[in-house]
C-alpha positions as CSV (number, residue, x, y, z in Angstrom):
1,X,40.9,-7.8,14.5
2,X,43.9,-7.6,16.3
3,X,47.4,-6.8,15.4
4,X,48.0,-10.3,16.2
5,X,45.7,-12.0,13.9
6,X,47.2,-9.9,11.2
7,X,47.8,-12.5,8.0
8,X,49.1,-10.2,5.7
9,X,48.7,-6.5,4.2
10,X,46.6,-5.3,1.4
11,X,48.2,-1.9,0.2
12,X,46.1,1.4,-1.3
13,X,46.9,3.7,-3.8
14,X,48.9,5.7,-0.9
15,X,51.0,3.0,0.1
16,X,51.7,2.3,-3.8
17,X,52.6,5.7,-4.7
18,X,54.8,5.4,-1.6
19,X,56.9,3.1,-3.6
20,X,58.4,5.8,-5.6
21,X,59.1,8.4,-3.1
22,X,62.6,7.5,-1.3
23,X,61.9,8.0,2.7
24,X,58.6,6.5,2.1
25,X,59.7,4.0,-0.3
26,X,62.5,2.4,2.8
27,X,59.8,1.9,5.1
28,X,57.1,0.2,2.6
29,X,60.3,-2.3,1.5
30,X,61.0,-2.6,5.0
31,X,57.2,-3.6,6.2
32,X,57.1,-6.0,2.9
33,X,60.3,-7.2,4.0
34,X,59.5,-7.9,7.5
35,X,55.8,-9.4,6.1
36,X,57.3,-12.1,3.8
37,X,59.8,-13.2,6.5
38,X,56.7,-14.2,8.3
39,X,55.1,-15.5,6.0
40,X,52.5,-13.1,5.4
41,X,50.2,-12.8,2.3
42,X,50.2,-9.4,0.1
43,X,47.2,-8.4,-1.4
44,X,46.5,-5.3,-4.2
45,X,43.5,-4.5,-5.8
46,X,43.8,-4.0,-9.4
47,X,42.0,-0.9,-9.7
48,X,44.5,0.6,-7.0
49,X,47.2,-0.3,-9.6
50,X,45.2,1.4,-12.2
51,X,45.5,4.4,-10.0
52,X,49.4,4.5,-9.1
53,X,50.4,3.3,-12.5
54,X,51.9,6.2,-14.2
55,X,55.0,5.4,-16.5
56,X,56.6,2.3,-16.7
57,X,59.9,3.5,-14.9
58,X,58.2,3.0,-11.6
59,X,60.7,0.6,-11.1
60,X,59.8,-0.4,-7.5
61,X,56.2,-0.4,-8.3
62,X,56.6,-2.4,-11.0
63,X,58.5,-5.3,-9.4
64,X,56.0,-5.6,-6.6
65,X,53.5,-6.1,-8.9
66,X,55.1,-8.6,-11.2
67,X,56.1,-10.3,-8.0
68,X,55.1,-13.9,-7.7
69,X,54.2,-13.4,-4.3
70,X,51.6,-10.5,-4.3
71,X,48.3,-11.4,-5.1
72,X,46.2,-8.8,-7.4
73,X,42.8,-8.9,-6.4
74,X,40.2,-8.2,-9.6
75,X,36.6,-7.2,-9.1
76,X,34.4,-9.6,-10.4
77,X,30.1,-9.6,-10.3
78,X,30.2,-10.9,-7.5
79,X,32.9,-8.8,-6.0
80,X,31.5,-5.8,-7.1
81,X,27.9,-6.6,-5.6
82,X,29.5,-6.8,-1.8
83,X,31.3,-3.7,-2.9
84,X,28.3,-2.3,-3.4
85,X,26.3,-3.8,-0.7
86,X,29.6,-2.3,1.5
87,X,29.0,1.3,-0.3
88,X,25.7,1.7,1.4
89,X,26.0,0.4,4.4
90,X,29.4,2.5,4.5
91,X,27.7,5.4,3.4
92,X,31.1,5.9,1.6
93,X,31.3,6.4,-1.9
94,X,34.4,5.1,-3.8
95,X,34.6,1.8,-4.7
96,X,38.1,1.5,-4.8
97,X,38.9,2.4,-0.8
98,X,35.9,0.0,-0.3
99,X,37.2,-2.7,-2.4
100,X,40.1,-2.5,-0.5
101,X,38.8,-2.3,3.0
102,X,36.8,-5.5,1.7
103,X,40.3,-7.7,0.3
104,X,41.7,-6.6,3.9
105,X,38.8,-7.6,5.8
106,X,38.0,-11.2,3.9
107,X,42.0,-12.1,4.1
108,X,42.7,-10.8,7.5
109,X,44.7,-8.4,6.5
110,X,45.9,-4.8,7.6
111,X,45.7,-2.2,5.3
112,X,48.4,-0.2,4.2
113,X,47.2,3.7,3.7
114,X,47.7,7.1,3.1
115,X,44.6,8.2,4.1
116,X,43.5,6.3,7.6
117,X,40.1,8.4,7.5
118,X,38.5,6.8,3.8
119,X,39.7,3.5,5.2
120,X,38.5,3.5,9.0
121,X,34.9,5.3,7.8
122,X,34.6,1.7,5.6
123,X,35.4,-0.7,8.2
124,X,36.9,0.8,12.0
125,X,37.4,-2.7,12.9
126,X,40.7,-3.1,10.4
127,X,44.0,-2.6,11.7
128,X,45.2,0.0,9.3
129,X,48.8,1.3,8.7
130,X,49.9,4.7,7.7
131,X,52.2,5.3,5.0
């Protein structure tokens, strides 16, 4: 996948926590910003919300994910199967970095990280963004 081809960005749990620290919090509006005005697509696994969700005066957080615009992508069976089947052929463990490598890869999207290593050790063919 090239930068190119990018459709849109599915964020982690670093890129959502990012939201709430002020440097880091300019540059994530700015990329969703610039990502909209393209029309890009914005994709976050609910479990990754599960793990930056800490009080409900994450004000930022919480308008990006009430936002009409942002999709919030739930694991289902059948999900969680190619999770799994992902998993082992990763040989990485945590179904949430591999859920999320797996929303990036099926939309087309970059991902949006603190941690490039978890990410790239899933999939090294994403494009993936550091927060």
């Amino acid at each position: 996948m090239t930068s190119r081809s990018i459709s849109g960005l599915t964020l982690d749990t670093g890129a959502l926590f990012a939201m709430d620290q002020p440097a880091k919090a300019q540059v994530m509006q700015f990329r969703i910003k610039e990502l909209r005005h393209r029309g890009g697509t914005l994709c976050i696994p609910a479990a990754v919300v599960a793990q930056a969700w800490r009080s409900p005066r994450q004000v930022r957080l919480a308008r990006l994910i009430n936002s009409s615009d942002v999709e919030i992508a739930v694991m289902n069976l059948a999900v969680a199967r190619s999770v799994g089947l992902l998993c082992a052929a990763s040989g990485h463990h945590d179904v949430i970095d591999v859920h999320v490598a797996l929303c990036a890869r099926e939309r087309g999207h970059a991902v949006v990280t603190s941690d490039y290593d978890d990410i790239a050790r899933v999939d090294p063919s994403l494009v993936i963004l550091r927060v």
